[in-house]
N, C-alpha and C positions, 0 to 999 in steps of 0.2 A: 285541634293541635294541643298536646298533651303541656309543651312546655317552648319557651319564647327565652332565649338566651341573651345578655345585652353586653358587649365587651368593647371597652376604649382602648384604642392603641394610640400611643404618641411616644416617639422613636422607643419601642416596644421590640427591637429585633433580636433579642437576647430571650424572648418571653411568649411572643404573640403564637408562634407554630407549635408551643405545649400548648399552651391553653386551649387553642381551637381544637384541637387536637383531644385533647382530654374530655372538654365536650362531645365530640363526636361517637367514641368512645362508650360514654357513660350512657348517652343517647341508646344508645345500641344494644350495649348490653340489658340496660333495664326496659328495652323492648318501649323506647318510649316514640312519640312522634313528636321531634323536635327543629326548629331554627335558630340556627344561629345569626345576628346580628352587629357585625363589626362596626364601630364607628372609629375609621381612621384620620386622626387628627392633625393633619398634616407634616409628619414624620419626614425626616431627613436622613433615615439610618438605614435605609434598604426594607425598613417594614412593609412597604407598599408592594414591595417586590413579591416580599414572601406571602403579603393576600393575595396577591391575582393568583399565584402558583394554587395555591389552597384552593380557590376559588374552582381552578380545573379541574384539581381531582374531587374536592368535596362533593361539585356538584351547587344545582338551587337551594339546598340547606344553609350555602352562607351566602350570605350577604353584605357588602361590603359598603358603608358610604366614603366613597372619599373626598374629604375637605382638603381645601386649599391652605388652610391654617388651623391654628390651634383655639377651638371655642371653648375650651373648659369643659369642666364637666358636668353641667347641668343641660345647656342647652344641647350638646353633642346626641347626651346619651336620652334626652324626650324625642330626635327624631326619630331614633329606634323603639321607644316607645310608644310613641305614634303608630308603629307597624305591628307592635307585637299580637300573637293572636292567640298566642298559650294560655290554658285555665292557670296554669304560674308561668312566674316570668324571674327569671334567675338575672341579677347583675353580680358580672365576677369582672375584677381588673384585670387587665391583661396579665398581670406577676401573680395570677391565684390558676390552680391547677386543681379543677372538680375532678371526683372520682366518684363510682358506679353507687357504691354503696353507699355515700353520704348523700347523693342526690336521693335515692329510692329512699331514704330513714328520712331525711328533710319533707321529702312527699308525702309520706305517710301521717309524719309527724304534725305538717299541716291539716291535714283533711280529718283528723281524730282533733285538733283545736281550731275550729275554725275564726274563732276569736283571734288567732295568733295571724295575721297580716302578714306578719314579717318573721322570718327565721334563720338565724343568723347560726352558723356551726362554729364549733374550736376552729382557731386559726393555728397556725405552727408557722414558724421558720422550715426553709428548708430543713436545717437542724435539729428539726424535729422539737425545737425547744415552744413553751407557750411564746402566746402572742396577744397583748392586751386590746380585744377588736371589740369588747362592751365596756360598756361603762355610764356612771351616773351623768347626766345631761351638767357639760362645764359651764362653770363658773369660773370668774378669771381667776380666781384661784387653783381650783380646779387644773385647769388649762396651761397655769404655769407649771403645777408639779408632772402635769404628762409632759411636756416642751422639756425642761429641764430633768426628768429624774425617771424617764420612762423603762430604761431596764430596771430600775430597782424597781419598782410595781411592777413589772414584768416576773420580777424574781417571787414576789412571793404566790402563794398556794394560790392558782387558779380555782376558778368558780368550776363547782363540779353536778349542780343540779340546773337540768332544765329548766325553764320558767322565765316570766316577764322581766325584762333589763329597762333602762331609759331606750340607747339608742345601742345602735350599732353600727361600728364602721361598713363603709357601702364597698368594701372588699369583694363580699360575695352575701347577697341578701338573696331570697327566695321572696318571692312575691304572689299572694293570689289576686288574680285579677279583678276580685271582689274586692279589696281593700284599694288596690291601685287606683280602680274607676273609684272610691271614693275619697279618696286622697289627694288623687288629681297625678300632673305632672312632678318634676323638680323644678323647684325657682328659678329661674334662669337670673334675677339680679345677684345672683353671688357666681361667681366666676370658678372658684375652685375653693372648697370647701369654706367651709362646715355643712356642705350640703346637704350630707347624710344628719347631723343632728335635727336641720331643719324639717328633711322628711320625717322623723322619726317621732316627732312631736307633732308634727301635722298629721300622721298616720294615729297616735296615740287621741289626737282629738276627735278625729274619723270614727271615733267608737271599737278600735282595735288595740292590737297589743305588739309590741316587739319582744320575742322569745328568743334566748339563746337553747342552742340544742348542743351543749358538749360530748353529748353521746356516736359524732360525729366529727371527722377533721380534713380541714383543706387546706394543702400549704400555698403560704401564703410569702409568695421572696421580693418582700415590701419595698418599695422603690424609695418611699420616703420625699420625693422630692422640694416639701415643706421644711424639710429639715434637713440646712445646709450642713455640711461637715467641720469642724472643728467649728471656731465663735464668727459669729458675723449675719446676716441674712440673703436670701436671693429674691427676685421678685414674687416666687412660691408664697413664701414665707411672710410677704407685706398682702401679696391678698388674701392669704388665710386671713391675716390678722384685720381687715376689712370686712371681710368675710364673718368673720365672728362679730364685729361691735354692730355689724346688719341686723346679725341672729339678735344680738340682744336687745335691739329696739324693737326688730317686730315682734316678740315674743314676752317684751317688757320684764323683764328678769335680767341676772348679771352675777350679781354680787352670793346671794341665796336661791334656794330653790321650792321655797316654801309656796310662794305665791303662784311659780307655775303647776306645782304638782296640785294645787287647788284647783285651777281653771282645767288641767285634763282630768282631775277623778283619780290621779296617780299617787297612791302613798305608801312608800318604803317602808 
Protein backbone atom coordinates (compact mmCIF):
# COMPACT_ATOMS: atom_id res chain seq x y z
CA UNK A 1 0.00 0.00 0.00
CA UNK A 2 1.70 2.92 -1.43
CA UNK A 3 -0.31 5.69 0.75
CA UNK A 4 -3.09 5.42 3.77
CA UNK A 5 -5.25 8.57 3.78
CA UNK A 6 -6.82 9.90 7.35
CA UNK A 7 -9.99 12.40 7.02
CA UNK A 8 -12.31 13.72 9.87
CA UNK A 9 -15.88 14.74 9.12
CA UNK A 10 -18.07 16.39 11.73
CA UNK A 11 -21.00 18.19 10.01
CA UNK A 12 -18.56 18.53 7.03
CA UNK A 13 -21.35 18.52 4.29
CA UNK A 14 -20.41 21.67 2.50
CA UNK A 15 -16.63 19.86 2.15
CA UNK A 16 -16.50 16.04 2.70
CA UNK A 17 -17.61 14.94 -1.35
CA UNK A 18 -14.44 17.40 -2.47
CA UNK A 19 -12.14 16.20 -0.44
CA UNK A 20 -12.75 12.45 -0.91
CA UNK A 21 -13.00 13.15 -3.93
CA UNK A 22 -9.76 14.97 -4.72
CA UNK A 23 -8.08 11.97 -3.03
CA UNK A 24 -9.39 9.57 -5.15
CA UNK A 25 -8.31 11.48 -8.01
CA UNK A 26 -4.82 12.34 -7.07
CA UNK A 27 -4.61 8.51 -6.13
CA UNK A 28 -5.20 7.79 -9.72
CA UNK A 29 -3.63 9.92 -11.52
CA UNK A 30 -0.12 9.39 -9.72
CA UNK A 31 -0.66 5.75 -10.40
CA UNK A 32 -0.49 5.33 -6.66
CA UNK A 33 -2.20 2.39 -4.55
CA UNK A 34 -4.15 3.98 -1.98
CA UNK A 35 -7.04 4.15 1.12
CA UNK A 36 -8.86 6.27 2.02
CA UNK A 37 -10.03 6.49 5.82
CA UNK A 38 -13.20 8.55 6.83
CA UNK A 39 -13.70 9.04 10.40
CA UNK A 40 -17.20 10.41 10.81
CA UNK A 41 -17.97 12.20 13.82
CA UNK A 42 -21.11 12.14 14.52
CA UNK A 43 -22.57 14.86 11.98
CA UNK A 44 -26.03 16.08 12.01
CA UNK A 45 -25.84 17.75 8.54
CA UNK A 46 -26.47 15.09 5.97
CA UNK A 47 -22.62 14.21 5.89
CA UNK A 48 -23.36 10.74 6.72
CA UNK A 49 -25.65 10.61 3.83
CA UNK A 50 -23.12 11.75 1.43
CA UNK A 51 -20.46 8.83 2.89
CA UNK A 52 -22.55 5.87 2.28
CA UNK A 53 -23.32 7.48 -1.37
CA UNK A 54 -19.34 7.68 -1.87
CA UNK A 55 -19.01 4.56 -0.24
CA UNK A 56 -20.93 2.87 -3.52
CA UNK A 57 -19.41 4.26 -5.92
CA UNK A 58 -15.77 4.61 -4.54
CA UNK A 59 -15.89 1.24 -3.72
CA UNK A 60 -13.38 -0.73 -0.64
CA UNK A 61 -10.83 2.29 -1.14
CA UNK A 62 -13.14 4.08 1.51
CA UNK A 63 -13.81 3.40 4.46
CA UNK A 64 -15.87 4.89 6.78
CA UNK A 65 -16.11 4.81 10.74
CA UNK A 66 -19.12 6.03 11.83
CA UNK A 67 -19.53 7.39 15.41
CA UNK A 68 -22.29 8.09 17.41
CA UNK A 69 -20.78 11.30 18.59
CA UNK A 70 -18.24 13.77 18.31
CA UNK A 71 -14.67 12.33 19.86
CA UNK A 72 -12.32 15.17 18.90
CA UNK A 73 -9.75 14.78 17.09
CA UNK A 74 -7.20 12.76 18.54
CA UNK A 75 -8.82 9.76 19.58
CA UNK A 76 -11.12 9.75 16.23
CA UNK A 77 -8.44 9.93 13.98
CA UNK A 78 -5.72 6.98 16.02
CA UNK A 79 -8.58 4.60 15.01
CA UNK A 80 -7.84 5.25 11.42
CA UNK A 81 -4.56 4.95 12.24
CA UNK A 82 -4.61 1.94 13.80
CA UNK A 83 -5.64 0.73 10.23
CA UNK A 84 -3.55 2.44 8.08
CA UNK A 85 -1.12 0.32 5.97
CA UNK A 86 0.49 2.97 3.65
CA UNK A 87 4.58 3.40 3.55
CA UNK A 88 2.86 7.30 4.05
CA UNK A 89 0.09 8.17 5.61
CA UNK A 90 -1.53 11.56 4.55
CA UNK A 91 -3.93 13.45 7.33
CA UNK A 92 -6.03 16.09 5.37
CA UNK A 93 -9.24 17.87 7.25
CA UNK A 94 -12.16 17.54 5.57
CA UNK A 95 -12.09 21.59 4.33
CA UNK A 96 -8.46 20.63 2.62
CA UNK A 97 -8.67 19.58 -1.10
CA UNK A 98 -5.24 17.38 -2.26
CA UNK A 99 -4.23 17.55 -5.67
CA UNK A 100 -2.04 15.20 -8.03
CA UNK A 101 0.92 16.99 -8.12
CA UNK A 102 1.57 18.17 -4.61
CA UNK A 103 0.99 14.64 -3.43
CA UNK A 104 3.60 13.02 -6.06
CA UNK A 105 6.33 16.52 -5.12
CA UNK A 106 5.38 15.74 -1.22
CA UNK A 107 6.40 11.88 -2.11
CA UNK A 108 9.18 12.51 -3.67
CA UNK A 109 10.17 15.04 -1.44
CA UNK A 110 9.97 12.79 1.54
CA UNK A 111 11.99 9.76 0.37
CA UNK A 112 15.13 12.21 -1.07
CA UNK A 113 14.81 13.36 3.11
CA UNK A 114 14.09 10.79 5.04
CA UNK A 115 14.79 12.63 8.09
CA UNK A 116 11.85 14.77 7.23
CA UNK A 117 8.81 12.73 9.10
CA UNK A 118 6.55 15.20 8.48
CA UNK A 119 5.72 17.30 5.38
CA UNK A 120 3.66 19.86 5.52
CA UNK A 121 2.80 21.89 1.86
CA UNK A 122 1.54 25.94 1.35
CA UNK A 123 -1.83 26.09 2.39
CA UNK A 124 -4.06 28.88 0.45
CA UNK A 125 -7.63 30.01 1.09
CA UNK A 126 -9.75 29.14 -1.45
CA UNK A 127 -8.69 32.72 -2.46
CA UNK A 128 -5.89 31.59 -3.39
CA UNK A 129 -4.54 33.94 -0.66
CA UNK A 130 -1.57 32.47 1.98
CA UNK A 131 -2.38 30.79 4.90
CA UNK A 132 -0.20 30.70 8.17
CA UNK A 133 -0.23 26.60 8.65
CA UNK A 134 3.82 26.62 10.22
CA UNK A 135 4.95 28.19 12.78
CA UNK A 136 7.43 28.46 15.90
CA UNK A 137 6.04 26.00 18.68
CA UNK A 138 3.41 28.91 20.93
CA UNK A 139 4.08 30.35 23.62
CA UNK A 140 1.16 32.19 25.31
CA UNK A 141 2.46 34.97 23.83
CA UNK A 142 2.93 33.54 20.90
CA UNK A 143 -0.60 32.14 20.90
CA UNK A 144 -2.12 35.40 21.81
CA UNK A 145 -0.84 37.35 18.68
CA UNK A 146 -2.07 34.19 16.24
CA UNK A 147 -5.86 34.35 18.28
CA UNK A 148 -5.97 37.95 17.96
CA UNK A 149 -3.87 39.33 15.04
CA UNK A 150 -3.75 36.33 12.60
CA UNK A 151 -4.54 38.06 9.25
CA UNK A 152 -1.97 40.47 9.76
CA UNK A 153 0.82 37.65 9.93
CA UNK A 154 -1.02 36.23 7.35
CA UNK A 155 -0.35 39.34 5.42
CA UNK A 156 3.10 39.61 5.43
CA UNK A 157 5.84 37.73 3.10
CA UNK A 158 5.15 34.01 3.45
CA UNK A 159 8.06 31.48 3.96
CA UNK A 160 9.44 30.62 0.56
CA UNK A 161 12.27 27.94 1.19
CA UNK A 162 11.73 24.40 2.12
CA UNK A 163 13.21 23.03 5.29
CA UNK A 164 12.61 22.14 9.12
CA UNK A 165 9.67 24.36 10.80
CA UNK A 166 8.52 23.72 14.68
CA UNK A 167 5.29 22.41 13.87
CA UNK A 168 2.57 22.30 11.51
CA UNK A 169 -0.92 22.49 11.42
CA UNK A 170 -2.49 18.95 11.03
CA UNK A 171 -4.64 20.41 7.97
CA UNK A 172 -2.86 18.01 5.83
CA UNK A 173 0.56 16.34 7.02
CA UNK A 174 2.28 13.55 5.01
CA UNK A 175 3.50 10.93 7.23
CA UNK A 176 6.10 8.12 6.76
CA UNK A 177 5.23 5.24 8.45
CA UNK A 178 8.80 5.22 9.85
CA UNK A 179 8.44 8.19 11.84
CA UNK A 180 4.61 7.42 12.75
CA UNK A 181 5.72 3.82 14.41
CA UNK A 182 8.18 5.97 16.26
CA UNK A 183 6.28 8.58 17.37
CA UNK A 184 3.52 6.63 18.37
CA UNK A 185 -0.26 7.62 18.19
CA UNK A 186 -2.00 11.12 19.06
CA UNK A 187 -2.72 11.89 22.73
CA UNK A 188 -6.06 11.24 23.07
CA UNK A 189 -5.93 13.47 26.65
CA UNK A 190 -6.46 16.65 24.61
CA UNK A 191 -9.69 16.68 23.00
CA UNK A 192 -9.18 19.14 20.10
CA UNK A 193 -6.25 20.75 19.73
CA UNK A 194 -3.06 21.65 20.04
CA UNK A 195 -2.80 18.27 18.95
CA UNK A 196 -0.89 18.86 16.02
CA UNK A 197 1.92 20.91 18.16
CA UNK A 198 1.86 18.05 20.56
CA UNK A 199 2.73 15.50 17.73
CA UNK A 200 5.07 17.78 16.24
CA UNK A 201 7.44 17.98 19.16
CA UNK A 202 6.92 14.44 19.99
CA UNK A 203 7.88 13.54 16.37
CA UNK A 204 10.85 16.11 16.56
CA UNK A 205 12.05 13.99 19.82
CA UNK A 206 11.47 10.69 17.72
CA UNK A 207 14.84 11.74 15.99
CA UNK A 208 12.83 13.45 12.92
CA UNK A 209 12.05 16.68 11.58
CA UNK A 210 8.89 18.62 10.54
CA UNK A 211 9.62 20.17 6.87
CA UNK A 212 7.48 22.74 5.20
CA UNK A 213 7.51 22.06 1.28
CA UNK A 214 6.11 25.63 -0.19
CA UNK A 215 7.14 24.32 -3.55
CA UNK A 216 3.63 22.79 -3.30
CA UNK A 217 -0.21 24.07 -2.48
CA UNK A 218 -3.38 22.65 -1.08
CA UNK A 219 -6.40 24.66 -0.31
CA UNK A 220 -7.24 24.90 2.58
CA UNK A 221 -11.25 26.50 3.27
CA UNK A 222 -10.52 26.55 7.18
CA UNK A 223 -13.46 25.98 9.10
CA UNK A 224 -11.83 27.69 12.09
CA UNK A 225 -14.16 26.51 14.57
CA UNK A 226 -11.85 27.59 17.52
CA UNK A 227 -12.42 30.78 16.56
CA UNK A 228 -15.88 32.13 17.28
CA UNK A 229 -17.04 35.15 15.07
CA UNK A 230 -16.94 38.62 16.31
CA UNK A 231 -15.90 38.76 20.56
CA UNK A 232 -16.83 36.15 22.84
CA UNK A 233 -15.95 32.13 23.06
CA UNK A 234 -17.61 28.67 22.13
CA UNK A 235 -16.87 25.57 23.78
CA UNK A 236 -14.05 24.98 20.75
CA UNK A 237 -12.24 27.74 21.98
CA UNK A 238 -12.28 26.87 26.09
CA UNK A 239 -10.88 23.35 25.02
CA UNK A 240 -8.36 24.61 22.91
CA UNK A 241 -7.39 26.69 25.53
CA UNK A 242 -7.25 23.35 28.09
CA UNK A 243 -5.66 21.94 25.49
CA UNK A 244 -2.75 24.12 25.41
CA UNK A 245 -1.99 24.65 29.38
CA UNK A 246 -1.87 20.43 28.86
CA UNK A 247 0.66 21.08 26.17
CA UNK A 248 2.57 23.25 28.54
CA UNK A 249 2.81 21.02 31.45
CA UNK A 250 3.77 17.90 29.74
CA UNK A 251 6.31 19.49 27.75
CA UNK A 252 7.31 21.91 30.61
CA UNK A 253 7.70 25.16 28.64
CA UNK A 254 5.15 28.26 28.25
CA UNK A 255 6.51 31.35 28.56
CA UNK A 256 10.11 30.86 26.18
CA UNK A 257 11.28 28.46 24.01
CA UNK A 258 14.65 28.09 24.88
CA UNK A 259 14.56 25.13 27.35
CA UNK A 260 12.47 23.03 24.83
CA UNK A 261 14.52 23.56 21.91
CA UNK A 262 17.41 22.11 24.17
CA UNK A 263 15.65 18.93 25.24
CA UNK A 264 14.76 18.13 21.24
CA UNK A 265 18.34 19.15 19.63
CA UNK A 266 16.24 22.07 17.83
CA UNK A 267 17.92 25.46 17.30
CA UNK A 268 16.58 28.36 15.19
Amino acid sequence: MDVSAVVLSFNSKRYIETCVRSLVQSFDSCGLDGEIFVVENGSIDGSVEILRGLQAEVGPRLKVFYLPMNTGTTRSRNLALREARGQSVLILDSDAYMNAPALRAMLDYQRQHPRAGMVAPRLTYPSGKFQLSVDTFPTLARKAQRYFALRQLEAREPPSAAGPVDYAISACWLLSSAALKATGLLDERIFYSPEDVDYCIRLWRAGYQVHYFPEVSVVHDAQEISRPKGIGINKFTVRHAKGLLYLFAKHRYGLTLGGLYRRLGRFS
